[in-house]
Backbone of each chain as ProteinMPNN parsed JSONL, in Angstrom:
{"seq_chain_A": "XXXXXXXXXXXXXXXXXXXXXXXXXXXXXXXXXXXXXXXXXXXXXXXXXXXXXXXXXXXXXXXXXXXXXXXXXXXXXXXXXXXXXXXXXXXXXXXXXXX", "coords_chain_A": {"N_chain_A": [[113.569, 114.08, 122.581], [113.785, 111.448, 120.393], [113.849, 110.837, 116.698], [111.945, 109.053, 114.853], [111.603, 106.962, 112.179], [110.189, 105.258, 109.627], [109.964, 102.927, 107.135], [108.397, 101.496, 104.198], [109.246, 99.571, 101.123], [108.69, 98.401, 97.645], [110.149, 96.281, 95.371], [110.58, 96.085, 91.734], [110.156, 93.182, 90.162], [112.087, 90.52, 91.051], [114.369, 91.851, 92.063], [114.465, 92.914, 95.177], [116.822, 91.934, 96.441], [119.459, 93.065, 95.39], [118.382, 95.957, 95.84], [118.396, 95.743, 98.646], [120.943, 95.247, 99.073], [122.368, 97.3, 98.494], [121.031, 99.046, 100.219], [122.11, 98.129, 102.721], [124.495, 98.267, 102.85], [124.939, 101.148, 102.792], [124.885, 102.126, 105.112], [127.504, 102.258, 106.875], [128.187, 104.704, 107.217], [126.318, 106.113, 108.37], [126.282, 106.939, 111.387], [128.452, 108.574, 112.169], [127.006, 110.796, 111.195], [124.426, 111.182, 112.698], [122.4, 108.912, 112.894], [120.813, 106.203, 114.838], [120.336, 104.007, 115.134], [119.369, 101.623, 112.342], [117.342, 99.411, 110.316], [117.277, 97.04, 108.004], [115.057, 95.065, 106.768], [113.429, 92.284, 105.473], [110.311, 90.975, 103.904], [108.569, 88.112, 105.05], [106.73, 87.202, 104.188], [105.769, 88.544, 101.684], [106.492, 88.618, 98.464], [109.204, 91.032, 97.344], [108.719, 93.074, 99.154], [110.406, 95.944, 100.805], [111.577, 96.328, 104.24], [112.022, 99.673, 106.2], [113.711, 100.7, 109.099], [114.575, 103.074, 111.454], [116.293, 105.046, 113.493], [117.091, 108.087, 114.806], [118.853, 111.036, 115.993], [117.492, 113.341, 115.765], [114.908, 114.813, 113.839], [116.285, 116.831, 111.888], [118.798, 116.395, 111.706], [118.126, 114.063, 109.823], [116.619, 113.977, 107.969], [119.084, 116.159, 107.018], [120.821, 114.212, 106.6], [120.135, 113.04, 104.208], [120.67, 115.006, 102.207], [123.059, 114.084, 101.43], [125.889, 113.547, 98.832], [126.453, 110.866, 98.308], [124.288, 109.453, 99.761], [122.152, 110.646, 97.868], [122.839, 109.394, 95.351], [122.716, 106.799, 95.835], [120.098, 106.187, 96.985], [119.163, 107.129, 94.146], [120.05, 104.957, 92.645], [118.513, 102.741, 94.112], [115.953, 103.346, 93.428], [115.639, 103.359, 90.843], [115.038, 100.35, 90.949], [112.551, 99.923, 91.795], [109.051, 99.642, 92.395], [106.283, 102.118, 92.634], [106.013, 104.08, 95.29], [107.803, 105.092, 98.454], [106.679, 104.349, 101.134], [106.38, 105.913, 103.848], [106.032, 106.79, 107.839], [106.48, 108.79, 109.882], [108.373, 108.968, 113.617], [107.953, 109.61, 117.158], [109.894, 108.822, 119.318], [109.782, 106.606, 122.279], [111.123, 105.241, 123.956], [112.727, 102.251, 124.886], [114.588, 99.356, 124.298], [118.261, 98.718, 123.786], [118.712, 100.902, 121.879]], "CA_chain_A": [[113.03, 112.82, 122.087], [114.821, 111.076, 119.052], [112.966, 110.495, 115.809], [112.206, 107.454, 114.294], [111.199, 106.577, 110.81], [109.659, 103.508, 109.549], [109.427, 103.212, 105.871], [108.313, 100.557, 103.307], [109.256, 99.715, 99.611], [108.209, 96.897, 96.746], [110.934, 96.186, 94.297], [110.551, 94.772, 90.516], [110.018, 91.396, 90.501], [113.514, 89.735, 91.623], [115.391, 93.262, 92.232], [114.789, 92.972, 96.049], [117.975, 91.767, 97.368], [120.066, 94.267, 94.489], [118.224, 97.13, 96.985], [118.574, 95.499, 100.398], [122.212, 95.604, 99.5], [122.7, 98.893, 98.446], [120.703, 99.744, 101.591], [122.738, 97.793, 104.053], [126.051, 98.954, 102.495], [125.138, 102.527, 102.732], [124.404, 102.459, 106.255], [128.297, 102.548, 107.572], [128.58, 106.605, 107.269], [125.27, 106.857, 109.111], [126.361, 107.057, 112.67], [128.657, 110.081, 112.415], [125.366, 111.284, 110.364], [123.179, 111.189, 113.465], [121.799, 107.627, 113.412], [120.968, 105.516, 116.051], [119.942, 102.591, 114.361], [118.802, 101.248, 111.3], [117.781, 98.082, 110.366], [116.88, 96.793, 106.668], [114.19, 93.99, 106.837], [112.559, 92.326, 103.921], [108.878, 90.462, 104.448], [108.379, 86.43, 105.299], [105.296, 86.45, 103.022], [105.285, 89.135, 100.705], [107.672, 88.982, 97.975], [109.997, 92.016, 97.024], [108.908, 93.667, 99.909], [111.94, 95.65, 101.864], [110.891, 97.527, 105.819], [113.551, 99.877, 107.088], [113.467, 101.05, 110.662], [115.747, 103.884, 111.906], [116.02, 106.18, 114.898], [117.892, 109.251, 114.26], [119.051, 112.048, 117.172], [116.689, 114.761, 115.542], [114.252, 115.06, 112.254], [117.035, 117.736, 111.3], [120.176, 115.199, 111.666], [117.823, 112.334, 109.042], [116.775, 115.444, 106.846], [120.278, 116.796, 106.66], [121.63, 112.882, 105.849], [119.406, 112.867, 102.697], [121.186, 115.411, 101.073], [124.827, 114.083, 101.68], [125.985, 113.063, 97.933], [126.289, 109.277, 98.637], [122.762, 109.088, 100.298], [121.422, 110.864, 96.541], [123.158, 108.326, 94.514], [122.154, 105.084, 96.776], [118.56, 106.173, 97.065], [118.495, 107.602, 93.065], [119.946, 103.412, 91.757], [117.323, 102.397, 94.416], [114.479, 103.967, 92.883], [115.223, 103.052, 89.968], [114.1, 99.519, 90.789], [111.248, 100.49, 92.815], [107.989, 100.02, 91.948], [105.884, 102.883, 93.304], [106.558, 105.289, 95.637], [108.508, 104.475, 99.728], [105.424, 105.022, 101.69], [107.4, 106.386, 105.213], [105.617, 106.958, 108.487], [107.706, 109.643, 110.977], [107.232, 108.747, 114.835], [108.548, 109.885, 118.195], [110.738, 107.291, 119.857], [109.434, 106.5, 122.863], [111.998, 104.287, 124.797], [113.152, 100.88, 125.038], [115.85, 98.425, 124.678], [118.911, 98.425, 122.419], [118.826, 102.494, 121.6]], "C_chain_A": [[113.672, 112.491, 120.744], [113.52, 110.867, 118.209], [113.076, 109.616, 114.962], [110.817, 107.488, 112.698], [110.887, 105.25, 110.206], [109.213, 103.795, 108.028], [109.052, 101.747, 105.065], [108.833, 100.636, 102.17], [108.951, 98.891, 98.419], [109.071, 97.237, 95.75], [110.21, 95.708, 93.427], [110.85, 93.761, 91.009], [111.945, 91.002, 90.336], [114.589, 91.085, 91.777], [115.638, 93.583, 93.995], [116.086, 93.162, 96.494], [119.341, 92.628, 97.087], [119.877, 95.903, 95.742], [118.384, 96.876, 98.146], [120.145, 95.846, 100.358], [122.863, 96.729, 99.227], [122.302, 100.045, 100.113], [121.722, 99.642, 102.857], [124.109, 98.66, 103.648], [126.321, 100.588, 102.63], [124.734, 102.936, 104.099], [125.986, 102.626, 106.994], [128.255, 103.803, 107.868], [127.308, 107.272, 108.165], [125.694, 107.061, 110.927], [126.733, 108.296, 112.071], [127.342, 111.21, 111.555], [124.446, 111.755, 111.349], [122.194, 109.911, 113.961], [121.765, 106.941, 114.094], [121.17, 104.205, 115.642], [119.108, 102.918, 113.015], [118.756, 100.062, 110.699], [116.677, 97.989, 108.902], [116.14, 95.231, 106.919], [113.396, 93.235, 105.092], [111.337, 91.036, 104.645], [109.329, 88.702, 104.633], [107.258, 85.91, 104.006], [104.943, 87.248, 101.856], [106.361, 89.347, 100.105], [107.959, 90.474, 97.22], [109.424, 93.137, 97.893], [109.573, 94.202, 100.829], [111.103, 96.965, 102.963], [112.312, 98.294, 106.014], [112.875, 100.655, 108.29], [114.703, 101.999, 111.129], [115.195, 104.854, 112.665], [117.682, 107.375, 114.638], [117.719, 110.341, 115.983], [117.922, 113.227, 117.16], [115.754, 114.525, 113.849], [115.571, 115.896, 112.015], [118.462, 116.771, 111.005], [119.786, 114.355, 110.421], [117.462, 113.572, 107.929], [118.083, 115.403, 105.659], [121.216, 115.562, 105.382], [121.374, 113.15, 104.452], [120.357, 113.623, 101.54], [122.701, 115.461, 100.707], [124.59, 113.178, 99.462], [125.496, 111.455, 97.633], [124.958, 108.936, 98.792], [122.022, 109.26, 98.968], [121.673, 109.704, 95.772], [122.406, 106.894, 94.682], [120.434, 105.237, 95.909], [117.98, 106.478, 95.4], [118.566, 105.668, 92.077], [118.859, 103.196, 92.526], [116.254, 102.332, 93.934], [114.5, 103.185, 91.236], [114.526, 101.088, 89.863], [113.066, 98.875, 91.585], [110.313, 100.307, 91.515], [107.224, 101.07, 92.838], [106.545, 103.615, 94.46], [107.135, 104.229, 97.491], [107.38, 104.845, 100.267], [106.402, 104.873, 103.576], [106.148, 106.794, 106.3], [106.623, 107.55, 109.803], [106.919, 109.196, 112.334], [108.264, 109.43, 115.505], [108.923, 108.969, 118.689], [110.326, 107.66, 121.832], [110.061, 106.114, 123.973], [112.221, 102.838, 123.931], [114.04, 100.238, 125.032], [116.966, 98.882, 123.419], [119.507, 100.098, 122.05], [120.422, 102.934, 122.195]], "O_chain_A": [[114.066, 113.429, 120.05], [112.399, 110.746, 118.703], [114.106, 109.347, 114.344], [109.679, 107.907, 112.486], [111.538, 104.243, 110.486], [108.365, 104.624, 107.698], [109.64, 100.789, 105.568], [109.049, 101.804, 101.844], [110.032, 98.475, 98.834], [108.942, 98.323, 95.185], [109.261, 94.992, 93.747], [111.555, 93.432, 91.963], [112.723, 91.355, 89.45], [115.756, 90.89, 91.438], [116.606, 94.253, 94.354], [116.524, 94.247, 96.876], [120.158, 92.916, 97.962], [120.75, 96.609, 96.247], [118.55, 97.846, 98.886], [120.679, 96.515, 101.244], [123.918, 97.044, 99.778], [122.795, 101.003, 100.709], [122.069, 100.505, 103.664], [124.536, 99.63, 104.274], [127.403, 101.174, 102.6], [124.253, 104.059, 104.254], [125.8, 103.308, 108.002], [128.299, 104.013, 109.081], [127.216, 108.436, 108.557], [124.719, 107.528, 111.515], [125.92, 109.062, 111.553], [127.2, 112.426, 111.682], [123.668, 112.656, 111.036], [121.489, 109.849, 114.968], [122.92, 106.631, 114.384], [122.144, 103.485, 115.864], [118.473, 103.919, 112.681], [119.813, 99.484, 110.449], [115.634, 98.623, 108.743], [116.868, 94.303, 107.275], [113.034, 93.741, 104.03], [111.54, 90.384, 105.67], [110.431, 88.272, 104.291], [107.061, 84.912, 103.313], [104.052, 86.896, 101.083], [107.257, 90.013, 100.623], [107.057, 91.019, 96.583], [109.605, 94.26, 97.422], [109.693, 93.521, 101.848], [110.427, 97.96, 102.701], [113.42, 97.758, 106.0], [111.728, 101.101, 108.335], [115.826, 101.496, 111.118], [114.083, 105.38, 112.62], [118.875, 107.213, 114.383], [116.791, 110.337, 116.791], [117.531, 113.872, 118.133], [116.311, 114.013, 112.877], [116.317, 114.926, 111.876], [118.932, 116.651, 109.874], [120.726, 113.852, 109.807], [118.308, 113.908, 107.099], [118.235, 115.04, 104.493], [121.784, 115.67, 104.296], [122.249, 113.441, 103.637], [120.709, 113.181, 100.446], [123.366, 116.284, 100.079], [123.63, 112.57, 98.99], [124.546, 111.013, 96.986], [124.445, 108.145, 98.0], [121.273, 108.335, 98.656], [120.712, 108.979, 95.513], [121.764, 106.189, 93.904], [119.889, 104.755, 94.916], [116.803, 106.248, 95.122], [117.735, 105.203, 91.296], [117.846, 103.394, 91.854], [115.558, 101.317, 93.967], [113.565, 102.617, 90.672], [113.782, 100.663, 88.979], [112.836, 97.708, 91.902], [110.484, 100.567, 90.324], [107.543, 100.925, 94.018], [107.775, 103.673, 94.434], [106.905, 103.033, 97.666], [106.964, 105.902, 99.793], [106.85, 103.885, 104.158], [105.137, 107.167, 105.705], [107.339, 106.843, 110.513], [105.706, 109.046, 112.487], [109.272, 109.842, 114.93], [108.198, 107.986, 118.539], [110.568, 108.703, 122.439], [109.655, 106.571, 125.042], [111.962, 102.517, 122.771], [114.686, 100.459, 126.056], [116.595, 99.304, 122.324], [120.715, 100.331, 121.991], [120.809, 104.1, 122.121]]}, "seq_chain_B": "XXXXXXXXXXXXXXXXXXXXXXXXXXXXXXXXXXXXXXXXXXXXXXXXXXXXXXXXXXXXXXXXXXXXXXXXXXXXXXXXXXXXXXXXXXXXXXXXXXX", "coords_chain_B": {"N_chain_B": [[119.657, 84.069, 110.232], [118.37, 87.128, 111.876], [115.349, 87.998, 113.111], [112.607, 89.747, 112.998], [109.724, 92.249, 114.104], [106.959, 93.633, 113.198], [104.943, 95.975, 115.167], [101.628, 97.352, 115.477], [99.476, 99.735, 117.272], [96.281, 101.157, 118.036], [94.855, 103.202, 121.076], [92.645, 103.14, 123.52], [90.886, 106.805, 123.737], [93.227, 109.222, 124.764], [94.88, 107.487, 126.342], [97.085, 106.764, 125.328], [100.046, 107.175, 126.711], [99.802, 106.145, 129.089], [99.48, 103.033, 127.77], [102.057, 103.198, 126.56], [103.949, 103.515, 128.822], [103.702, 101.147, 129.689], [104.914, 99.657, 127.801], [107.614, 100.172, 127.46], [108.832, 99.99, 130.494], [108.236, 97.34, 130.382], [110.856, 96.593, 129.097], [113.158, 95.895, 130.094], [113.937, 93.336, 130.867], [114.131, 91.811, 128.519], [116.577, 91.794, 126.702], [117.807, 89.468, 127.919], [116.097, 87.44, 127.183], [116.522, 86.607, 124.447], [116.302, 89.202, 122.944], [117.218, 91.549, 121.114], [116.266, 94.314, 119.966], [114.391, 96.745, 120.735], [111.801, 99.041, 120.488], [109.904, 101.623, 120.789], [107.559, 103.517, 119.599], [105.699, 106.485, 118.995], [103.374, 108.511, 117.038], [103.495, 111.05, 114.827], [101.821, 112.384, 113.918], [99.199, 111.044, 114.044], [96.88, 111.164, 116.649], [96.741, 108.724, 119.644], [98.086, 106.452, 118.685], [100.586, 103.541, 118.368], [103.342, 102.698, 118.008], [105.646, 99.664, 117.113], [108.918, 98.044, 117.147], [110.644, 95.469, 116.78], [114.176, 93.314, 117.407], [114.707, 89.936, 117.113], [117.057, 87.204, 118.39], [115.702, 85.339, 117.449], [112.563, 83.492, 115.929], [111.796, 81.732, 117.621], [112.707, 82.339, 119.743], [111.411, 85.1, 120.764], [108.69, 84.024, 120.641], [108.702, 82.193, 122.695], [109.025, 84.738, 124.585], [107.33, 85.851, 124.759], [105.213, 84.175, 126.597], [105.992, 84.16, 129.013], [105.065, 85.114, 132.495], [105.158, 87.675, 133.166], [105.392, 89.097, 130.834], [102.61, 88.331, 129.727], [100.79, 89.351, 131.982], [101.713, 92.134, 131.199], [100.554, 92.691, 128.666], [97.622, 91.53, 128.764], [97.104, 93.62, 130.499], [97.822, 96.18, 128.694], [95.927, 95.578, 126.386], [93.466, 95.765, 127.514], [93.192, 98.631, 127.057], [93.313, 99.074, 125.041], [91.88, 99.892, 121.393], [90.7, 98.1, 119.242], [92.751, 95.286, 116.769], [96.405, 93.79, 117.587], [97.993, 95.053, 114.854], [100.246, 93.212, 113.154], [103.273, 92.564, 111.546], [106.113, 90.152, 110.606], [109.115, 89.982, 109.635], [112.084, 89.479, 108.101], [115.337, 90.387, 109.51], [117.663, 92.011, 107.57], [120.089, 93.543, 107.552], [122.078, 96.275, 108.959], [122.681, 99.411, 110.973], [123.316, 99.346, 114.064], [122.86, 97.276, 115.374]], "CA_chain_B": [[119.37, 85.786, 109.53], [117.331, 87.194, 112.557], [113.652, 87.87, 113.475], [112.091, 91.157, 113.473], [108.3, 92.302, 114.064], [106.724, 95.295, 113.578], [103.773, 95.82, 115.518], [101.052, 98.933, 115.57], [97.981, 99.597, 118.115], [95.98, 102.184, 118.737], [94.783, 103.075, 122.103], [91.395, 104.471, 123.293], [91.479, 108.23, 123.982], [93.949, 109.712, 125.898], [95.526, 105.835, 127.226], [98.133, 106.274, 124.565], [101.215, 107.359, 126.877], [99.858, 104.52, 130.089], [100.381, 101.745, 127.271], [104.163, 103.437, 126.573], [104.697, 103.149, 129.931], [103.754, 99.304, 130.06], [105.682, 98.804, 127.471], [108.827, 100.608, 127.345], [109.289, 98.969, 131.325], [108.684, 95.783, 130.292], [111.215, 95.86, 128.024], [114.346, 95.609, 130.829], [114.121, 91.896, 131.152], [113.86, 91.241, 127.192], [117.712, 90.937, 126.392], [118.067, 87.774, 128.447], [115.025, 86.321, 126.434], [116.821, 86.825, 123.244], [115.67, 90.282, 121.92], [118.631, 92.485, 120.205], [115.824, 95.731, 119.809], [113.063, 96.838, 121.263], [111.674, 100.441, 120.261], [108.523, 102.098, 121.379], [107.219, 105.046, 119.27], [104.221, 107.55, 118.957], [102.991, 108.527, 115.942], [103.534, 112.614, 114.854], [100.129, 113.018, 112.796], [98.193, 110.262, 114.629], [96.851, 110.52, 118.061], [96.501, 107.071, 120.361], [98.743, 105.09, 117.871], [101.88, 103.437, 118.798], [104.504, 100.83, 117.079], [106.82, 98.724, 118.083], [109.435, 97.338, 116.347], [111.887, 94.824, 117.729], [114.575, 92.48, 116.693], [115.199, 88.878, 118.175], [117.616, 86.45, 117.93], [114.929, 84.133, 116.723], [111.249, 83.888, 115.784], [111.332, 80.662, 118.618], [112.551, 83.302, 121.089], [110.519, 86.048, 120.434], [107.368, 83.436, 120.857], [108.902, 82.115, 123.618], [109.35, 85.757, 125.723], [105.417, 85.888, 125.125], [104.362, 82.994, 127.556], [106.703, 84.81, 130.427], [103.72, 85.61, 133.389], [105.401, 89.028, 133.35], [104.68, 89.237, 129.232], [101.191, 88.494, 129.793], [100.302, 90.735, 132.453], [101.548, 93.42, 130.437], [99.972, 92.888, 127.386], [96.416, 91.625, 129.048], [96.663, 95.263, 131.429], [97.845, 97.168, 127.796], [95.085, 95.087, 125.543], [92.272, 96.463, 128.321], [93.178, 100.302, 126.997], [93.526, 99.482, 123.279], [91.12, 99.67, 120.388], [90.959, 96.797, 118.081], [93.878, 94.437, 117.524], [97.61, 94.697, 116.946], [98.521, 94.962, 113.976], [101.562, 92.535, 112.801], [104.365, 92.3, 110.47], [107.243, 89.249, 110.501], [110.069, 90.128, 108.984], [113.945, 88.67, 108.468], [116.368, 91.481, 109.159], [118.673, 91.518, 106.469], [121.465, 93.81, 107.958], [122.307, 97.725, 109.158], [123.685, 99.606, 112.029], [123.255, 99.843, 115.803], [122.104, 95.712, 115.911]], "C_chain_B": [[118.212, 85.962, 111.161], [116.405, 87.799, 112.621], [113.018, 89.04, 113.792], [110.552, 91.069, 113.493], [108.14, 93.65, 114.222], [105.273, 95.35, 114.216], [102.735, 97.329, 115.332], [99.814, 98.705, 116.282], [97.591, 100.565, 118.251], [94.784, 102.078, 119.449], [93.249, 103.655, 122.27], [91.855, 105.67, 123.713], [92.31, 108.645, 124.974], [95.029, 108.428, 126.831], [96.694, 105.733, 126.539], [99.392, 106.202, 125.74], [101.058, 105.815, 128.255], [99.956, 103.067, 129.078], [101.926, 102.191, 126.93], [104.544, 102.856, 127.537], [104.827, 101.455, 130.209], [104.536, 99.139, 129.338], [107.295, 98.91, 127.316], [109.118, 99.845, 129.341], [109.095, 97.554, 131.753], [109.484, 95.565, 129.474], [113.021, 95.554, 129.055], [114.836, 93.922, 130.89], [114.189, 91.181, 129.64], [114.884, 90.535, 126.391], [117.739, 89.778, 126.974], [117.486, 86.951, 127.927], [115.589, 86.754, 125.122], [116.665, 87.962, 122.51], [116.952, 91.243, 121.944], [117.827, 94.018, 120.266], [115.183, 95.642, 119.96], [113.018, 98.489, 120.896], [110.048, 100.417, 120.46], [108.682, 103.712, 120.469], [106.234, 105.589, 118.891], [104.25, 108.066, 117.713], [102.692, 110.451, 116.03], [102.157, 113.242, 114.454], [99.056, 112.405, 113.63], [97.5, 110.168, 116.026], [96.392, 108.722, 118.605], [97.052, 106.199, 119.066], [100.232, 104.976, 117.837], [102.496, 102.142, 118.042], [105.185, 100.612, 117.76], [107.451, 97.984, 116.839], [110.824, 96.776, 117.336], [112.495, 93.694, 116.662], [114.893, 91.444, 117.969], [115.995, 88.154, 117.102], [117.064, 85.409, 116.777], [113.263, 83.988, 116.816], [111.105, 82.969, 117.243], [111.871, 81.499, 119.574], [111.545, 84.142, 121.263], [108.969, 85.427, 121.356], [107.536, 82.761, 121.978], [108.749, 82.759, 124.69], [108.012, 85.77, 126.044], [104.659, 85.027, 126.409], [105.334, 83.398, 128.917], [105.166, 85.118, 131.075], [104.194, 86.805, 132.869], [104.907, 89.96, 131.976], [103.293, 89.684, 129.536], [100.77, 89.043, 130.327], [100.108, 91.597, 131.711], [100.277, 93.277, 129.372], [98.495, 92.334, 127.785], [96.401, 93.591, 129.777], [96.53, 96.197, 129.843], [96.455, 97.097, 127.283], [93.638, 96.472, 126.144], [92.091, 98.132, 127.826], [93.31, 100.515, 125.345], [92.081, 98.987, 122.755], [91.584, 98.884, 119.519], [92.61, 96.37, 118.726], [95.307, 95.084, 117.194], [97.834, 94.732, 115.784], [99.98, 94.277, 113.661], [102.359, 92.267, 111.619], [105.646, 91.42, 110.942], [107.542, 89.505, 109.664], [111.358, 89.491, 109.279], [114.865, 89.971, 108.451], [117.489, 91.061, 108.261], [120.319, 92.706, 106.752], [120.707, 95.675, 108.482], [122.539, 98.231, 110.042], [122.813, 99.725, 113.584], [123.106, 98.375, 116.315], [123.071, 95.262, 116.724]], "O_chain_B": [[117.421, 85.073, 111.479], [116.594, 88.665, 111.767], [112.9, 89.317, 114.986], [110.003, 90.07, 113.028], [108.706, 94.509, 114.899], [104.422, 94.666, 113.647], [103.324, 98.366, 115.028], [99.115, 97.717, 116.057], [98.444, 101.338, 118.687], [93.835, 101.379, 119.094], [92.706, 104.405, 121.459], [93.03, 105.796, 124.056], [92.008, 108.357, 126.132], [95.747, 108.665, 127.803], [97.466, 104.828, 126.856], [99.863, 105.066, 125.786], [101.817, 104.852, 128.364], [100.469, 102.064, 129.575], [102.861, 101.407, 127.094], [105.296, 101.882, 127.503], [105.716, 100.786, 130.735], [105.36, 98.35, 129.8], [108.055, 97.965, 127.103], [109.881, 98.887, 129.215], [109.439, 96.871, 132.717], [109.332, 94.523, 128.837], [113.932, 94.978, 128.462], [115.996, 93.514, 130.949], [114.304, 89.956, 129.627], [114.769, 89.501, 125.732], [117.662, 88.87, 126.147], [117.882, 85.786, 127.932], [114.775, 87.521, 124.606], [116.885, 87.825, 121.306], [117.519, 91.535, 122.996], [118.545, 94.969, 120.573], [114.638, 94.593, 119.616], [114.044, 99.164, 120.993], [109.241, 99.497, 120.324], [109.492, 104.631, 120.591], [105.669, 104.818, 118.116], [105.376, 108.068, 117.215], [102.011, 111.046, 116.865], [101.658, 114.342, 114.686], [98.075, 113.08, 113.943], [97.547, 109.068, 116.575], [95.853, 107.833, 117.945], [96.351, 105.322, 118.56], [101.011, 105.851, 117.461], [102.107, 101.029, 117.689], [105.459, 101.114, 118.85], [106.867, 97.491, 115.874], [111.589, 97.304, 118.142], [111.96, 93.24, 115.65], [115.17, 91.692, 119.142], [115.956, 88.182, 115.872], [117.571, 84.902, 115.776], [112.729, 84.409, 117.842], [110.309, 83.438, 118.056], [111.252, 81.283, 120.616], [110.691, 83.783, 122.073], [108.356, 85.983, 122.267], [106.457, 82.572, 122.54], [108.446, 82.179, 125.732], [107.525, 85.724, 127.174], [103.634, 85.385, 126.988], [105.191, 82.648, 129.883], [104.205, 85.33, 130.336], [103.536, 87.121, 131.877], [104.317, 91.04, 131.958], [102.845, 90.828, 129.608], [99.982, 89.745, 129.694], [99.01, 92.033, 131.365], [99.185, 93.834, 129.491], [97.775, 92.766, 126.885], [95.674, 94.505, 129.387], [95.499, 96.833, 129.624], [95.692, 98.045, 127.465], [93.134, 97.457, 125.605], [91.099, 98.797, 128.124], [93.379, 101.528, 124.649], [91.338, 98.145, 123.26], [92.723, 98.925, 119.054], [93.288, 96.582, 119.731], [95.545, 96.214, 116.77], [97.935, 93.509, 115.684], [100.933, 94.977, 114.003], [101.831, 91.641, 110.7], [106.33, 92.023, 111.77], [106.808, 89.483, 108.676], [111.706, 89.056, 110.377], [115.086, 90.535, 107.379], [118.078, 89.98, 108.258], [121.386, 92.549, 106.159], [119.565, 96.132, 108.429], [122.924, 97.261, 110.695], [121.728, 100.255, 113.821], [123.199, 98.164, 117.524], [122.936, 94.186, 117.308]]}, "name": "protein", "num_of_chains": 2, "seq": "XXXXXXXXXXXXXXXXXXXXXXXXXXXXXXXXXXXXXXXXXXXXXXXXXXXXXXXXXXXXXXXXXXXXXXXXXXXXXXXXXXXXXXXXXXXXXXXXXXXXXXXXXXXXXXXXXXXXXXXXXXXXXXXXXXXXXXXXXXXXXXXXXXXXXXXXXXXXXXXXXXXXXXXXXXXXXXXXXXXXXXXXXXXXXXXXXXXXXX"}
């Protein structure tokens, strides 16, 4: 079964789109990584809210990513204009289209 | 920019994997109605709670695939086995890999 990750995040006020694009841009190197998908969303109604959605081959493959150099760097400018913490929810991938 | 949703339900006891099944084979017919991703996944900590996250071309597809007979079946037969409602999130995908 593949494992899928669903996380949230709330930027400083106008810093959103600064992290969506660090996000999207750091997603080429994820295939040979293990990734299936991943898709960077930001809300309709709630501002500086960004969703990401990714399906990975294994928890151990999305793990492993984390501690590639690149992935530290991305995710350490990220943070910095984060308010509060990524609140993440791990699932089992179930099926469906697209995968 | 296109049209994502995240959805979440949970099921009464034990009904979680007969709504998978409704919905992971209704999702064969979904590309032709505009939908780019469809994912079905179970929750590691949670029993009877399942998401869904999909991307469409367009929010007017998306709301479109809904009024299919074949839609509604499903989702009246699923509804009948779930507790409370779905839970919803509209979102704009803003980029990342597998789309």
């Amino acid at each position: 079964m593949m494992y899928g990750y669903i996380g949230s995040m709330k930027t400083k006020p106008g810093r959103r789109d600064e992290v969506v694009s660090l996000l999207v841009n750091g997603s080429d190197d994820l295939r040979s990584a293990g990734c299936r998908l991943y898709v960077v969303s930001v809300s309709d109604t709630e501002a500086d809210l960004i969703s990401v959605s990714e399906v990975w081959d294994s928890k151990e493959r999305h793990d492993a990513s984390r501690q590639l150099p690149e992935a530290k760097a991305a995710m350490a400018q990220a943070r910095s204009m984060l308010i509060g913490d990524v609140t993440r929810q791990e699932v089992t991938v179930a099926g469906g289209l697209g995968l």
